[in-house]
Every structure is written in C-alpha cells, then in structure tokens.
N, C-alpha and C positions, 0 to 999 in steps of 0.2 A: 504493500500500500504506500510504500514513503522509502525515498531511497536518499541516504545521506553521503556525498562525498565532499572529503578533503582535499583542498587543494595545498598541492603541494608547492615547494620553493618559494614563499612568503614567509615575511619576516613577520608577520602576528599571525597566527592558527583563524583560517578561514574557510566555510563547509557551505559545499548551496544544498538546497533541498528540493528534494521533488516529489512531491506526489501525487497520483496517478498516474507518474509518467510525463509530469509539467511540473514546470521549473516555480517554486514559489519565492525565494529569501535566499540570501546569502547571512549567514550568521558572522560576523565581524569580529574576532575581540581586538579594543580599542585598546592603545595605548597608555598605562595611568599607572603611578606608583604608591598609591594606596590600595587597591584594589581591582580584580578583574574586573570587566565593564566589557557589555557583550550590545551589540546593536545587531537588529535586525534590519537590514535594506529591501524595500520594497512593502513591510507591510508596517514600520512603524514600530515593530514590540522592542521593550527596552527590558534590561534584567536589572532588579534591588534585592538586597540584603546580602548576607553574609554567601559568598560563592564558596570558599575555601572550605568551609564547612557545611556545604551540601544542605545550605536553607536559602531557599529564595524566593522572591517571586517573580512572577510576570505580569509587564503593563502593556499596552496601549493607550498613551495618552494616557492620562488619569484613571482608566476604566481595567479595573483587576481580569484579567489572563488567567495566570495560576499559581498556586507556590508549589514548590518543589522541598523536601526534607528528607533527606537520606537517612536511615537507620544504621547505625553501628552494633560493631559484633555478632553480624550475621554471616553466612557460608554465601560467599559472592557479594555483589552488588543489592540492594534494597534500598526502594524509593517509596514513599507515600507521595502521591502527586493528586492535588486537588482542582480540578477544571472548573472554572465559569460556565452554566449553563449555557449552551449557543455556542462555545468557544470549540477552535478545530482540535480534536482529541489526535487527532493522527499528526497534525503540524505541533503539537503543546509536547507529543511522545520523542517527536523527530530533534524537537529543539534541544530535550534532556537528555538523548542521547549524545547529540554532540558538544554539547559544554562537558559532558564528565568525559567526553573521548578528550578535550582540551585539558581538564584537568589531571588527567591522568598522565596523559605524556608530559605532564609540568610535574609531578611527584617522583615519575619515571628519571627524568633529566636530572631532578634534584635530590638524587640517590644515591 
C-alpha cells in the first residue's frame, strides 16, 4: 500500500513516499542543533516533541495528525500511534517508519 524510499548521497537523510503507486511527500530532516526537525514537502505536516525518545506528534498547521510513542523493553520495535479521525492511516504509518529508519542509522553511526 505505501512504499518508502531513501534517497541516497545527501547530506541530511531524505525518503519520498508513495502510495498506491503515487508519489505523495518527501520527508526532509532539517538542519538544527537542538533537535531533529522533520518537514514534510508537499502536504505541509511538520513533527513536535521529543524525537530522540520516540514521542511525538504530528501537525498540519495547527490541526493535530498524530502522536507517535514508542514502548521500551520490548522484543523488536513497539509503537503506540494515535491517528486523527479522517487523517491518512497509511501516509501517518509511512511517515513512522521512516523517521525511526533516520533515527536508527543516527544510533547506528553513533556507536
């Protein structure tokens, strides 16, 4: 349903998305020395709260997307993710995938 690729030989980690088979976003991480800062190009969503530690949410403008909060001390990966009614469940699934595939090769590097 949603296919995420990396693009590679850029100097900030950046993923476009597609799904159905059409191109929606390019997920961006921006530039910042306080913390990650993730843009969405073409539909506007922006990420808040703590990234590092796997809490977050998602905007639009003002108007709440979703938050994200990962579970510790489980076997693999665990997310509790909470969706806006009306809000695209397979683009909100796509996007979570690739922030933790960005943060992972950032733990990875810094190992």
């Amino acid at each position: 349903m949603a296919y995420v690729e990396r693009k590679l030989l850029r100097l900030l980690p950046r993923f476009s998305i597609y799904v159905m088979g059409q191109y929606v976003t390019d997920i961006v991480k921006e530039f910042t020395f306080f913390k990650p800062s993730y843009v969405f190009e073409r539909i506007g969503w922006r990420v808040d709260g703590e990234i590092f530690s796997h809490d977050y949410r998602v905007f639009s403008g003002n108007m709440y997307v979703a938050s994200v909060h990962k579970h510790w001390m489980t076997w693999g990966d665990s997310f509790e993710i909470d969706i806006a009614d009306g809000q695209d469940v397979i683009m909100v699934l796509a996007a979570v995938i690739a922030i933790d595939c960005v943060m992972d090769a950032n733990s990875s590097n810094n190992s």
